[in-house]
Biopython code that builds the backbone (N, CA, C, O; Angstrom):
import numpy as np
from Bio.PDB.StructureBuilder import StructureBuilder

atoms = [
    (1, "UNK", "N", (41.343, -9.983, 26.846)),
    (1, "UNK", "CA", (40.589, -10.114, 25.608)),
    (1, "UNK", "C", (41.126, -9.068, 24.627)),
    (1, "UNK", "O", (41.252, -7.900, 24.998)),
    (2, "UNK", "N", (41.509, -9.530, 23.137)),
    (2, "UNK", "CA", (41.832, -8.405, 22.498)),
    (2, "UNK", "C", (40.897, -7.347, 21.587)),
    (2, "UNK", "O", (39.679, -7.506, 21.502)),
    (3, "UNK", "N", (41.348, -6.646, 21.158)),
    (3, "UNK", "CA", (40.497, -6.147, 20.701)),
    (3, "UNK", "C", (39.561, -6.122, 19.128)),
    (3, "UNK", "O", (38.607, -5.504, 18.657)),
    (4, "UNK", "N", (40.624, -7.328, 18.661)),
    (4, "UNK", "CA", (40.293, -7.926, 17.450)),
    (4, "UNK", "C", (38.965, -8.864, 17.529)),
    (4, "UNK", "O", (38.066, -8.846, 16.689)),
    (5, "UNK", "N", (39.003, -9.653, 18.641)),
    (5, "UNK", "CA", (38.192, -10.731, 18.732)),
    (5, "UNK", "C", (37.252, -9.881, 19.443)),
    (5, "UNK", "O", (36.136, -10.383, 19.312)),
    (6, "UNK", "N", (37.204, -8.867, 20.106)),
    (6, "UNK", "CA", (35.784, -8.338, 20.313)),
    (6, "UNK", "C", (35.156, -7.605, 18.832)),
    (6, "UNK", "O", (34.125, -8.041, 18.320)),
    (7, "UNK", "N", (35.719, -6.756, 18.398)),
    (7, "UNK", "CA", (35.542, -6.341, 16.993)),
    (7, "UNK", "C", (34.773, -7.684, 16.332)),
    (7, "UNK", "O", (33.545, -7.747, 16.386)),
    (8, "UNK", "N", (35.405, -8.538, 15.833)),
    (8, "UNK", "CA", (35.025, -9.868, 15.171)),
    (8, "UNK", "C", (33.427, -10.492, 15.672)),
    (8, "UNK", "O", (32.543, -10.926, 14.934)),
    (9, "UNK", "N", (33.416, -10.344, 17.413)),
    (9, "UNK", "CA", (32.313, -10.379, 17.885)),
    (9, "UNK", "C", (30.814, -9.558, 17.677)),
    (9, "UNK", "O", (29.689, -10.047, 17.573)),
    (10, "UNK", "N", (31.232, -8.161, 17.658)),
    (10, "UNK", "CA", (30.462, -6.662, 17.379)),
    (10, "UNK", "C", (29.788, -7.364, 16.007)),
    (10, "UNK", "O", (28.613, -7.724, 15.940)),
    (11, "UNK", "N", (31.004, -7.509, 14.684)),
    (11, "UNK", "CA", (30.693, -7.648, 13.533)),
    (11, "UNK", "C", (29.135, -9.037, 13.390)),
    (11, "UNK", "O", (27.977, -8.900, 12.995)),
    (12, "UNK", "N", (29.871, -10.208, 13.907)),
    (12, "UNK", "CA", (28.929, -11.064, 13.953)),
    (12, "UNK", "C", (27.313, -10.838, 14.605)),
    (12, "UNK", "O", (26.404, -11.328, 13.935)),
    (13, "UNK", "N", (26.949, -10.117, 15.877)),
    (13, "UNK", "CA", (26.108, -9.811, 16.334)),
    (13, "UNK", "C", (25.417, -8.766, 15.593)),
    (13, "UNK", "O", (24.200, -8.930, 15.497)),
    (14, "UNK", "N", (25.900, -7.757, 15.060)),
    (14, "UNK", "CA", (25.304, -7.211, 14.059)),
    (14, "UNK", "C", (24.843, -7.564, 12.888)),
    (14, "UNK", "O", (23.808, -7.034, 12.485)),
    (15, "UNK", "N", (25.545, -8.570, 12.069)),
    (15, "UNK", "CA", (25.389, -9.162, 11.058)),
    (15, "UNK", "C", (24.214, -10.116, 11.376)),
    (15, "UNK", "O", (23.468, -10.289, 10.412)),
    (16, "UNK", "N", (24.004, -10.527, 12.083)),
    (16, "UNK", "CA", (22.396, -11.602, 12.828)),
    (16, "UNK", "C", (21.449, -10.399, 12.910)),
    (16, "UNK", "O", (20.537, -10.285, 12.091)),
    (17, "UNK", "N", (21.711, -9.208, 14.194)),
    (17, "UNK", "CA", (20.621, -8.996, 13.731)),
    (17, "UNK", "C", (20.191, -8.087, 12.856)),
    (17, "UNK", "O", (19.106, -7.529, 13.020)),
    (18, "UNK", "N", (21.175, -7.764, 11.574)),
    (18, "UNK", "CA", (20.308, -7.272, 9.992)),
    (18, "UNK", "C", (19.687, -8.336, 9.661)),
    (18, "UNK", "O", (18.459, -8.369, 9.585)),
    (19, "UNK", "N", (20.590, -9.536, 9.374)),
    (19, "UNK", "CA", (20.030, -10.633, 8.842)),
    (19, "UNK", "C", (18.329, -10.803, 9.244)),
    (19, "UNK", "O", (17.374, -10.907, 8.475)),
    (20, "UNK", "N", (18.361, -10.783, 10.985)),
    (20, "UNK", "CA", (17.135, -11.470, 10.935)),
    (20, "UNK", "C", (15.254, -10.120, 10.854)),
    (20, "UNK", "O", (14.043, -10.269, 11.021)),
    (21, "UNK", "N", (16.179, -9.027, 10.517)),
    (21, "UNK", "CA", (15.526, -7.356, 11.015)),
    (21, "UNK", "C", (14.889, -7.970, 8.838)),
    (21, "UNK", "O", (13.718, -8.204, 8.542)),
    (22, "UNK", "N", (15.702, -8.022, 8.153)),
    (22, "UNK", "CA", (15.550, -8.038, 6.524)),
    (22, "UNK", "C", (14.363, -9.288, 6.816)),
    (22, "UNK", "O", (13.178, -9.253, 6.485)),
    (23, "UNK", "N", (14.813, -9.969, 7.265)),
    (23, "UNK", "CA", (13.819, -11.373, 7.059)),
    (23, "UNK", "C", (12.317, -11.077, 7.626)),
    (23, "UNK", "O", (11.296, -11.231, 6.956)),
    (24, "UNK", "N", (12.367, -10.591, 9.081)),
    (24, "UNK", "CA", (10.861, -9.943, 9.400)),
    (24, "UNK", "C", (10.053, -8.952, 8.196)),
    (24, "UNK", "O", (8.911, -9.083, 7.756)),
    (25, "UNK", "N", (10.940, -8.086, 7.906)),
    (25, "UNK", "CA", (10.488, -6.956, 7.107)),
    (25, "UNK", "C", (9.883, -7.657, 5.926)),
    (25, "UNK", "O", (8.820, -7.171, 5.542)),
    (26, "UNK", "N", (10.351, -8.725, 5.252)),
    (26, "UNK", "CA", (10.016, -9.572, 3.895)),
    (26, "UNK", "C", (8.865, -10.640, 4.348)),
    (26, "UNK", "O", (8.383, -11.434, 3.540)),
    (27, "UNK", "N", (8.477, -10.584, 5.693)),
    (27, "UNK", "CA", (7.121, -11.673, 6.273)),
    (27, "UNK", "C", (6.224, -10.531, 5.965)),
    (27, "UNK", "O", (5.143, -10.737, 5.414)),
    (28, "UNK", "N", (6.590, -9.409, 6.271)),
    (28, "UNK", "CA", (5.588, -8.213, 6.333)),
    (28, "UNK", "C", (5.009, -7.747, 5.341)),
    (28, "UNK", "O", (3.936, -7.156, 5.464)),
    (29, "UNK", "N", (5.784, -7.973, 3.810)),
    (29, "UNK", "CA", (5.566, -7.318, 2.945)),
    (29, "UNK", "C", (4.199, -8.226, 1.762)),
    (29, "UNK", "O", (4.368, -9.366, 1.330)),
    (30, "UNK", "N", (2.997, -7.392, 1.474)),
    (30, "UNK", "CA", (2.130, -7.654, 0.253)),
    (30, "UNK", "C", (2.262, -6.779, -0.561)),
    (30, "UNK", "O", (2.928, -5.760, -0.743)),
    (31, "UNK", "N", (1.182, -7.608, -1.221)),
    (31, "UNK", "CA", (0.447, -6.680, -2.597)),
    (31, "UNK", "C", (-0.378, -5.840, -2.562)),
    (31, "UNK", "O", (-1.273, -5.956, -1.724)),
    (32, "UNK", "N", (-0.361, -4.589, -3.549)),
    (32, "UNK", "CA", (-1.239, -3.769, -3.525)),
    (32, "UNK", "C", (-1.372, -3.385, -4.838)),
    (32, "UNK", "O", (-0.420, -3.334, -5.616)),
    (33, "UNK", "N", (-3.154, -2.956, -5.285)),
    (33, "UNK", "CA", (-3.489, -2.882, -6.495)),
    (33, "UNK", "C", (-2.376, -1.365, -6.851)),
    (33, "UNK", "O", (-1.345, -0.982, -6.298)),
    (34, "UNK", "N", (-2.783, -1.081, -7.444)),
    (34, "UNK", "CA", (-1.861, 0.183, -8.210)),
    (34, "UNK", "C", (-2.379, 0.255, -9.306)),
    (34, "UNK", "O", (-2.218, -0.670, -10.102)),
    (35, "UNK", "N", (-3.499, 1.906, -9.798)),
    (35, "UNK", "CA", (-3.969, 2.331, -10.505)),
    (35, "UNK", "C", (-4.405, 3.368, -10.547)),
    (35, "UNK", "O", (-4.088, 3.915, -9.490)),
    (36, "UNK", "N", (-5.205, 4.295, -11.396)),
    (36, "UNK", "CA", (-5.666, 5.714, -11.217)),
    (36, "UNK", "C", (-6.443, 5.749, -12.774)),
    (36, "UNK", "O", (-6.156, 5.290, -13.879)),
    (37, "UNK", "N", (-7.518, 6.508, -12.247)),
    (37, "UNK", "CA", (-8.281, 7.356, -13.570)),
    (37, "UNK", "C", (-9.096, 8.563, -12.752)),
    (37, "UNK", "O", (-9.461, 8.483, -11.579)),
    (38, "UNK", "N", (-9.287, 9.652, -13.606)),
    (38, "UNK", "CA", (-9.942, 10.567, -13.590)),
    (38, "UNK", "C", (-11.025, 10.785, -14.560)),
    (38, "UNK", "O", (-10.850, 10.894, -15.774)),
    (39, "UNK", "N", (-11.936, 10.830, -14.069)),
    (39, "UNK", "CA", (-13.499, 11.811, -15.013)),
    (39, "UNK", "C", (-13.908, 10.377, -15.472)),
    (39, "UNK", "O", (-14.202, 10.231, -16.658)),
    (40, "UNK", "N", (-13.954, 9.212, -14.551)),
    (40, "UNK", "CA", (-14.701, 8.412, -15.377)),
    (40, "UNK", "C", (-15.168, 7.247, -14.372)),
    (40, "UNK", "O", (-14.416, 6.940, -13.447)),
    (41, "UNK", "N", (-16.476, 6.555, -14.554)),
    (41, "UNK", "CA", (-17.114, 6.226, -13.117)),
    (41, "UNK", "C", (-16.760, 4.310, -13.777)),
    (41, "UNK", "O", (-16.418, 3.404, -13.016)),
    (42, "UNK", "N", (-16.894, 4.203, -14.765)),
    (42, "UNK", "CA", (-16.811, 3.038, -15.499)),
    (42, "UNK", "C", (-15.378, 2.228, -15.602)),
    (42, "UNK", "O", (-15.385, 1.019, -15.835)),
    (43, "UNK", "N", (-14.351, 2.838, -15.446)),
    (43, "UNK", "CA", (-13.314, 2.106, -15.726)),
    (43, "UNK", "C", (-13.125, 0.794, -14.803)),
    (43, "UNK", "O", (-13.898, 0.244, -14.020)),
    (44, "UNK", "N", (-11.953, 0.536, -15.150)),
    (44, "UNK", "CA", (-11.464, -0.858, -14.575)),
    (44, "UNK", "C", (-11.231, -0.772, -13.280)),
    (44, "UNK", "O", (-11.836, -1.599, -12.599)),
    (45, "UNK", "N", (-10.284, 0.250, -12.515)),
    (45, "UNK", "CA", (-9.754, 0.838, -11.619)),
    (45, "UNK", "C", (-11.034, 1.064, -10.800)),
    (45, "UNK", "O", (-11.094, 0.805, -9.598)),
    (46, "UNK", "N", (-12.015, 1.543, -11.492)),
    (46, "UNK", "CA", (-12.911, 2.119, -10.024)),
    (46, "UNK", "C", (-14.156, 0.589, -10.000)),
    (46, "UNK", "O", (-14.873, 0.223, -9.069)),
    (47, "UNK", "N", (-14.046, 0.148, -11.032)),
    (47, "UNK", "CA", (-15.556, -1.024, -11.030)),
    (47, "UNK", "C", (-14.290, -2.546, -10.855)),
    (47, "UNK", "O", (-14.794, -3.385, -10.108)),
    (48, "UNK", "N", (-13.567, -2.770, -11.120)),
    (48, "UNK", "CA", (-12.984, -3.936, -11.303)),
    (48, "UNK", "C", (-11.531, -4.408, -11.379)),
    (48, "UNK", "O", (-10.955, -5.212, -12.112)),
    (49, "UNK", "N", (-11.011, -3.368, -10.027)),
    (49, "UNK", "CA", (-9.456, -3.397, -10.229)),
    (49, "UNK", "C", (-8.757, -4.853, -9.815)),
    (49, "UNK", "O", (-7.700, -4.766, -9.190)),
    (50, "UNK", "N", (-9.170, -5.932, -10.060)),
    (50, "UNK", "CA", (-8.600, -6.972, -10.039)),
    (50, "UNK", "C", (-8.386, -8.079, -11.740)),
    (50, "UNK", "O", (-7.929, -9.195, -11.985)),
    (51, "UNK", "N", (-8.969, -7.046, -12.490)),
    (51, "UNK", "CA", (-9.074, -7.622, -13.938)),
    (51, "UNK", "C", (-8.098, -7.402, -14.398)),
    (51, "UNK", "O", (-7.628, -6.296, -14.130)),
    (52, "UNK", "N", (-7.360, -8.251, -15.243)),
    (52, "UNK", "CA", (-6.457, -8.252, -16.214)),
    (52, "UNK", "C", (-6.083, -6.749, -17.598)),
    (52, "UNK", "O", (-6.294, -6.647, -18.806)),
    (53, "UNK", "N", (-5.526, -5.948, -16.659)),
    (53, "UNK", "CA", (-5.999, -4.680, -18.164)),
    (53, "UNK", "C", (-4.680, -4.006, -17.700)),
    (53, "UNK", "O", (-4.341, -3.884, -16.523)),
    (54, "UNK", "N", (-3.900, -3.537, -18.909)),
    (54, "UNK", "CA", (-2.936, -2.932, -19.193)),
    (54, "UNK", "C", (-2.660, -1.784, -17.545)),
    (54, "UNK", "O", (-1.600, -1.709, -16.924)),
    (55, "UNK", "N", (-4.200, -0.910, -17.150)),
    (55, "UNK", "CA", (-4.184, -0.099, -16.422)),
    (55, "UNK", "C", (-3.763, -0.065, -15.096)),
    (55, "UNK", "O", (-3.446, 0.957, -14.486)),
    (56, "UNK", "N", (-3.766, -1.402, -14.585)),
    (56, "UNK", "CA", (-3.910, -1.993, -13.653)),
    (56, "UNK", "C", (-2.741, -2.631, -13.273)),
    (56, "UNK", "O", (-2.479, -3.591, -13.998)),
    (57, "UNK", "N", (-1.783, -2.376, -12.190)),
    (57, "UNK", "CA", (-0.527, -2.830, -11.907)),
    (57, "UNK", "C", (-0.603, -3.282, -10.368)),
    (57, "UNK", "O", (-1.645, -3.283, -9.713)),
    (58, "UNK", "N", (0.595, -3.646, -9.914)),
    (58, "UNK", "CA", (0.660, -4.113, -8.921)),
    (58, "UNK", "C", (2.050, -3.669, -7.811)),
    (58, "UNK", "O", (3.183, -3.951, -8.199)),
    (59, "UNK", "N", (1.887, -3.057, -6.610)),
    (59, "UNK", "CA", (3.308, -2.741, -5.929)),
    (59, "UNK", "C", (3.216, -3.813, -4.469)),
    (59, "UNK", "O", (2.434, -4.266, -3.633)),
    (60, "UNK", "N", (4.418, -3.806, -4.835)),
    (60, "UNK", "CA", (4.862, -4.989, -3.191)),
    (60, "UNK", "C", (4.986, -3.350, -2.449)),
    (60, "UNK", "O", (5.320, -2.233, -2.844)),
    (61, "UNK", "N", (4.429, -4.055, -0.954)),
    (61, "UNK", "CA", (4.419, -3.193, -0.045)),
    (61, "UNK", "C", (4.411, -3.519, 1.430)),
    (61, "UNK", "O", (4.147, -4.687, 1.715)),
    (62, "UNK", "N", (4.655, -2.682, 2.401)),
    (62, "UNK", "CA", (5.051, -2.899, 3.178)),
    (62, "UNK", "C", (4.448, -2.493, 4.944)),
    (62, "UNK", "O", (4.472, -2.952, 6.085)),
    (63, "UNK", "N", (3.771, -0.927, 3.893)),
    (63, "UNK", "CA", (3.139, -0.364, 4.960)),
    (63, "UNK", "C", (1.633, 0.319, 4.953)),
    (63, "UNK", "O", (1.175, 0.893, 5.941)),
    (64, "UNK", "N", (1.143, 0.220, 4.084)),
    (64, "UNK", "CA", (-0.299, 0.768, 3.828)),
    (64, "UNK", "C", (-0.741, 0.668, 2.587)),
    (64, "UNK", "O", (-0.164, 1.478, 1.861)),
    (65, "UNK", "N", (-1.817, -0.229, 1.824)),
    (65, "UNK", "CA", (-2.240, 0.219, 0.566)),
    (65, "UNK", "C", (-3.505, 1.116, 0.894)),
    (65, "UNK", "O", (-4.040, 1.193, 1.999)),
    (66, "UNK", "N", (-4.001, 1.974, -0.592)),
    (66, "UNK", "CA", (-4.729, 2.829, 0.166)),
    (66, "UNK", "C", (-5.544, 2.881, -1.198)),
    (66, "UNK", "O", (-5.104, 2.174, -2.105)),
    (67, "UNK", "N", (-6.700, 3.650, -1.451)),
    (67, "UNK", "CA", (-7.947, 3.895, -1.908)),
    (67, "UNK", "C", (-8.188, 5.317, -1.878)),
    (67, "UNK", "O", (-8.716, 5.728, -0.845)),
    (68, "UNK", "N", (-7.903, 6.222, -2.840)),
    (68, "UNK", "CA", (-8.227, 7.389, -2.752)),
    (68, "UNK", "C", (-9.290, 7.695, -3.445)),
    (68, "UNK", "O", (-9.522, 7.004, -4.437)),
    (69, "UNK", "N", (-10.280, 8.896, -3.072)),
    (69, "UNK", "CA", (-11.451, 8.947, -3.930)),
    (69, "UNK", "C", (-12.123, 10.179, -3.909)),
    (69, "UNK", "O", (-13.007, 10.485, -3.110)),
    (70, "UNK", "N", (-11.614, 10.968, -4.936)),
    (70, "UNK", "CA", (-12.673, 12.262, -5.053)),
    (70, "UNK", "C", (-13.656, 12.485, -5.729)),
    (70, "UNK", "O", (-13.839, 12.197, -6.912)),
    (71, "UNK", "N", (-14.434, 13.087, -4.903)),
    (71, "UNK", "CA", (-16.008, 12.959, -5.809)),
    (71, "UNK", "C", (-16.342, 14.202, -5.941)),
    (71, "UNK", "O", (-15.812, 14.967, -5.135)),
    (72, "UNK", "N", (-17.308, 14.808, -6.973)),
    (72, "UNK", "CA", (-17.974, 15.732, -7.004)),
    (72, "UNK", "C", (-19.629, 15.154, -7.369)),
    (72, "UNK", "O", (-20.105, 14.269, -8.081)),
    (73, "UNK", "N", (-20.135, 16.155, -6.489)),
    (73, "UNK", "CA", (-21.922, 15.612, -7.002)),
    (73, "UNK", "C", (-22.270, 14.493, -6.620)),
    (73, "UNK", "O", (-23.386, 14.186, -7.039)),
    (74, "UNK", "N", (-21.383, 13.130, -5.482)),
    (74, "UNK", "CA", (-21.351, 12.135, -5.376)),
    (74, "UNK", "C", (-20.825, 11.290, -6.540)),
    (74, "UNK", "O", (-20.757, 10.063, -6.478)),
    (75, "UNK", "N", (-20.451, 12.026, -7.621)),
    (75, "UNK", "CA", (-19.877, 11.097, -8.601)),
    (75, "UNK", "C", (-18.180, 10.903, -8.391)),
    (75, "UNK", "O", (-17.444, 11.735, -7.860)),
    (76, "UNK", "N", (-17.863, 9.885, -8.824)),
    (76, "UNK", "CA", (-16.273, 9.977, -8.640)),
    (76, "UNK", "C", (-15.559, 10.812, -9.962)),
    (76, "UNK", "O", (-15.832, 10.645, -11.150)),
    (77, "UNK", "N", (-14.684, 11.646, -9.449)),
    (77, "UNK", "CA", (-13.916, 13.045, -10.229)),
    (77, "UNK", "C", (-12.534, 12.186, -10.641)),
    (77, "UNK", "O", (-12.015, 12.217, -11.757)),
    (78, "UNK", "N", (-12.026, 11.365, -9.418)),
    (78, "UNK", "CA", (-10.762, 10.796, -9.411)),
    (78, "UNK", "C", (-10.878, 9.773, -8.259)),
    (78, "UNK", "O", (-11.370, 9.937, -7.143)),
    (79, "UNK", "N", (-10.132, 8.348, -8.965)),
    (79, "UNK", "CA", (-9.604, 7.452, -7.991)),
    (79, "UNK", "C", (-8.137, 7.026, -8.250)),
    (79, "UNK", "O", (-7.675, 6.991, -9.390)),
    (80, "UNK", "N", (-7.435, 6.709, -7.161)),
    (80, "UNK", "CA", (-6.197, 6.113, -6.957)),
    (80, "UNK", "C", (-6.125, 5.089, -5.774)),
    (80, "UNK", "O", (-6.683, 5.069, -4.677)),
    (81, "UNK", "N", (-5.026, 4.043, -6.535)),
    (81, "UNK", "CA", (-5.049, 3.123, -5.645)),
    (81, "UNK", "C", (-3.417, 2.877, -6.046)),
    (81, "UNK", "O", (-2.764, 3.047, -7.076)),
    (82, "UNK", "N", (-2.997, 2.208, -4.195)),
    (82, "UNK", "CA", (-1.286, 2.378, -4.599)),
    (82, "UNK", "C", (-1.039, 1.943, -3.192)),
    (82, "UNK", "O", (-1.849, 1.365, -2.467)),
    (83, "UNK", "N", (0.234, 2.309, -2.884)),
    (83, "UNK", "CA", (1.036, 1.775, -1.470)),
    (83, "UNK", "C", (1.160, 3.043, -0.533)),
    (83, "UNK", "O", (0.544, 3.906, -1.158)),
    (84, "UNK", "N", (1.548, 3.513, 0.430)),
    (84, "UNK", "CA", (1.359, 4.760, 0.913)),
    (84, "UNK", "C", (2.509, 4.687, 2.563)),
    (84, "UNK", "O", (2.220, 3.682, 3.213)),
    (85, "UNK", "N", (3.280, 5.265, 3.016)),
    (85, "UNK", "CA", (3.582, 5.260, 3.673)),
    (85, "UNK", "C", (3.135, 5.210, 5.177)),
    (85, "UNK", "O", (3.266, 4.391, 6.087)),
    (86, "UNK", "N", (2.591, 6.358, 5.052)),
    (86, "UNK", "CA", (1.353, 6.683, 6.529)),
    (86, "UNK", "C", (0.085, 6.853, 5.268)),
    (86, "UNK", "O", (0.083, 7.035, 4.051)),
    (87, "UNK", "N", (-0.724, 6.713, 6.117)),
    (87, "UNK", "CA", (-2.308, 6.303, 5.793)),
    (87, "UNK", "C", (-3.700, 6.133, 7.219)),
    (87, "UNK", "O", (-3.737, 5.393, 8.202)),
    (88, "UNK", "N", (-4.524, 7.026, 6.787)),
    (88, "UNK", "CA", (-5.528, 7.277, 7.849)),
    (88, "UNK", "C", (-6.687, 7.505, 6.860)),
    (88, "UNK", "O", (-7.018, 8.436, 6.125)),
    (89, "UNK", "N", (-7.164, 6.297, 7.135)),
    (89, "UNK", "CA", (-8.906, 6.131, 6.305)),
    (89, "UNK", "C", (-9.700, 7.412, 7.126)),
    (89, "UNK", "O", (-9.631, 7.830, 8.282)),
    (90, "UNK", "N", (-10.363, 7.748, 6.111)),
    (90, "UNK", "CA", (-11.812, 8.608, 6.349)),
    (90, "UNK", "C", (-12.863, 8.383, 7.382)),
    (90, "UNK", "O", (-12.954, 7.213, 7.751)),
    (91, "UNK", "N", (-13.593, 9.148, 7.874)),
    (91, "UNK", "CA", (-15.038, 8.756, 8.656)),
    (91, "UNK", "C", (-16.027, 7.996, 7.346)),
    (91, "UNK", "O", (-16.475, 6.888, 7.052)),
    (92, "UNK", "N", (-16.014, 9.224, 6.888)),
    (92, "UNK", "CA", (-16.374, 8.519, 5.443)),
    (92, "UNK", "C", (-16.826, 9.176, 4.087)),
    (92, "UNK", "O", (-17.336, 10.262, 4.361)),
    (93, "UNK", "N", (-16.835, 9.031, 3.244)),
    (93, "UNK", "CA", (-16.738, 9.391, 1.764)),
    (93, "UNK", "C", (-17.974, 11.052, 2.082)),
    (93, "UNK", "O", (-19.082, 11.134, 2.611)),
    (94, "UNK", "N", (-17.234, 11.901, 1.571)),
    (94, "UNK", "CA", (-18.667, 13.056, 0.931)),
    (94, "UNK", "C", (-19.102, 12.981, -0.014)),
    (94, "UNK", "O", (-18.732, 12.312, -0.979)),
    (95, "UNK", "N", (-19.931, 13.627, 0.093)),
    (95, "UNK", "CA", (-20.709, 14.199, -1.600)),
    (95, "UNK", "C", (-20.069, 14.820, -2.426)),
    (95, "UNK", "O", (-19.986, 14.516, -3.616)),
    (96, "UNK", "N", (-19.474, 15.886, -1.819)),
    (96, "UNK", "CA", (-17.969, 16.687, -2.508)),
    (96, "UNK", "C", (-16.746, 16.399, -1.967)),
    (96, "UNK", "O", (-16.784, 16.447, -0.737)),
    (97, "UNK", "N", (-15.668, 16.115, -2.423)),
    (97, "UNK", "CA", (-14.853, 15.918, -1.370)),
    (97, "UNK", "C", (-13.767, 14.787, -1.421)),
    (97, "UNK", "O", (-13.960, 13.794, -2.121)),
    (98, "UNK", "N", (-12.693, 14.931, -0.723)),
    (98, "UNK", "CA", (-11.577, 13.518, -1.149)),
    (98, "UNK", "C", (-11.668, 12.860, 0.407)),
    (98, "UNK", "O", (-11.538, 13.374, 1.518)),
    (99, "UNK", "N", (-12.036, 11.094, -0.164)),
    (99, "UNK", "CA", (-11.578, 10.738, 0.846)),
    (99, "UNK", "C", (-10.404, 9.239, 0.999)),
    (99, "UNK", "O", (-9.616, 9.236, 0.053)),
    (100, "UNK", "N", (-10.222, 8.237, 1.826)),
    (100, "UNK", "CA", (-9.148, 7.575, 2.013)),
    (100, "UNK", "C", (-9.720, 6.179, 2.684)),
    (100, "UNK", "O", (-10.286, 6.174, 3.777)),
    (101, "UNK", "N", (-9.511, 5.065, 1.934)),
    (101, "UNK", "CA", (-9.735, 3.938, 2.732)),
    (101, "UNK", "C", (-7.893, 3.488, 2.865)),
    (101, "UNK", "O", (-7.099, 3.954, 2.048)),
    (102, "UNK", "N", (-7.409, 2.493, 4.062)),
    (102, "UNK", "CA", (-6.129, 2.138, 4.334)),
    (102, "UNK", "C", (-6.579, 0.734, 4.880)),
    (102, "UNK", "O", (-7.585, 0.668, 5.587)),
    (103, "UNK", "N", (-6.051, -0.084, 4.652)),
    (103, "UNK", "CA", (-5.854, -1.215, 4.524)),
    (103, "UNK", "C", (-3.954, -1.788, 4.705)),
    (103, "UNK", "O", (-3.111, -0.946, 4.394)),
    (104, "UNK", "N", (-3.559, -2.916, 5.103)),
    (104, "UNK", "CA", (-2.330, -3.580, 4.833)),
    (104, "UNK", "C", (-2.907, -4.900, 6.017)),
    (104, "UNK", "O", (-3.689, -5.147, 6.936)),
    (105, "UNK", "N", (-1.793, -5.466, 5.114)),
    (105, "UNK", "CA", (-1.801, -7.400, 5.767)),
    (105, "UNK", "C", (-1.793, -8.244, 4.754)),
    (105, "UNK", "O", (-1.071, -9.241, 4.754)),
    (106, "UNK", "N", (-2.786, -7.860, 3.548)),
    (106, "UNK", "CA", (-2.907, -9.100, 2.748)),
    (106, "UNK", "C", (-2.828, -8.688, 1.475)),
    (106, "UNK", "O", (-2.442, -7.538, 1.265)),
    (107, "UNK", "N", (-3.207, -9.619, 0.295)),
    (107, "UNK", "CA", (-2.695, -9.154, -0.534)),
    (107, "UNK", "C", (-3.705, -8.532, -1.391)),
    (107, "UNK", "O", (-4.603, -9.341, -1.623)),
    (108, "UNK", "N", (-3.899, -7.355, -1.968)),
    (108, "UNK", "CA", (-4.698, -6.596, -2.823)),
    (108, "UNK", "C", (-5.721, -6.173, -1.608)),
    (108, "UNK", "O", (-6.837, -6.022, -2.104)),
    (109, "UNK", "N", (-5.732, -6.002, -0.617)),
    (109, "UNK", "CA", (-6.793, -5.465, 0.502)),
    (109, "UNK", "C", (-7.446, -4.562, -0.142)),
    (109, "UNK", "O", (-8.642, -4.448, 0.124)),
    (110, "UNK", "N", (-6.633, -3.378, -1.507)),
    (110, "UNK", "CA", (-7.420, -2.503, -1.633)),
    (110, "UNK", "C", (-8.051, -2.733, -3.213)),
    (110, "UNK", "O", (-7.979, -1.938, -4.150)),
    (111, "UNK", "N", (-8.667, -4.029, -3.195)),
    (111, "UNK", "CA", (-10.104, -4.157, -4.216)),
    (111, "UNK", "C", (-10.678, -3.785, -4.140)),
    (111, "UNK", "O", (-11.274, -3.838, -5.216)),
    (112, "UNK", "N", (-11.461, -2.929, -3.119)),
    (112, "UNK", "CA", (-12.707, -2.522, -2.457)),
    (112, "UNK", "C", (-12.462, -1.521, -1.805)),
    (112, "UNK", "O", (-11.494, -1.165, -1.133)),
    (113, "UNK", "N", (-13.578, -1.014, -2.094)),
    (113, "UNK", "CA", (-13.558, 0.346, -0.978)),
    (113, "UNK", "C", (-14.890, 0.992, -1.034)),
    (113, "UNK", "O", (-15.326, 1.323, -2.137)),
    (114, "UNK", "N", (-15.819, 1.279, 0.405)),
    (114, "UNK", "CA", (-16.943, 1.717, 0.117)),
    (114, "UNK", "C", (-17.016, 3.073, 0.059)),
    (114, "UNK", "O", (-16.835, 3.856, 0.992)),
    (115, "UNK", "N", (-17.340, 3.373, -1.289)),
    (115, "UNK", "CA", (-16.961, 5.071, -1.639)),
    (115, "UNK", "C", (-18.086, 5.162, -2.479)),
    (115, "UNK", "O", (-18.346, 6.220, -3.052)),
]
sb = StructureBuilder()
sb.init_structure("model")
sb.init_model(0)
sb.init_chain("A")
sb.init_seg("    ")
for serial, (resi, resn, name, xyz) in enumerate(atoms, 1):
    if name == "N":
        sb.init_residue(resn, " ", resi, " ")
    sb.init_atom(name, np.array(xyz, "f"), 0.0, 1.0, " ", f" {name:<3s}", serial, name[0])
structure = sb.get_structure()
């Protein structure tokens, strides 16, 4: 056997499995809201992040959308919502305090979040 036609072989078997490694990775991938405001309990982002408003964007993702939420006084100080690499939701929201909902699978999972 030479060593061309094993080479030629290597190449092909590799080339399948990127091919089919890209194709799983693209079954895997949704949507996630993508937004943020601070000092304000009313906006779009924290009451209605699925509405049509300039503020409000959208990231393809792959591995975690997430829900961030700091509160002071029980009021919200700051929220963010976005894609996240690693992600580990909260026990659950304080009175003072930041916490994390994580979600992935579908698309916009993070509409909601009980905070």
């Amino acid at each position: 056997m030479s060593y061309t036609y094993l080479f030629l072989v290597c190449l092909v078997v590799t080339g399948a499995v990127a091919m089919d490694v890209e194709i799983d990775s693209a079954k895997s991938s949704f949507k996630c809201i993508m937004c943020s405001d601070t000092f304000t309990g009313s906006s779009d982002c924290v009451t209605n992040p699925k509405a049509d408003s300039p503020d409000i964007g959208e990231i393809t993702c792959s591995t975690s959308c997430y829900v961030s939420v700091v509160k002071v006084f029980g009021k919200i100080a700051n929220i963010e919502r976005g894609c996240t690499e690693e992600c580990k939701s909260s026990a659950g929201c304080p009175y003072i305090g930041k916490c994390l909902t994580c979600c992935s699978g579908s698309n916009y999972c993070n509409d909601n979040a009980d905070f």
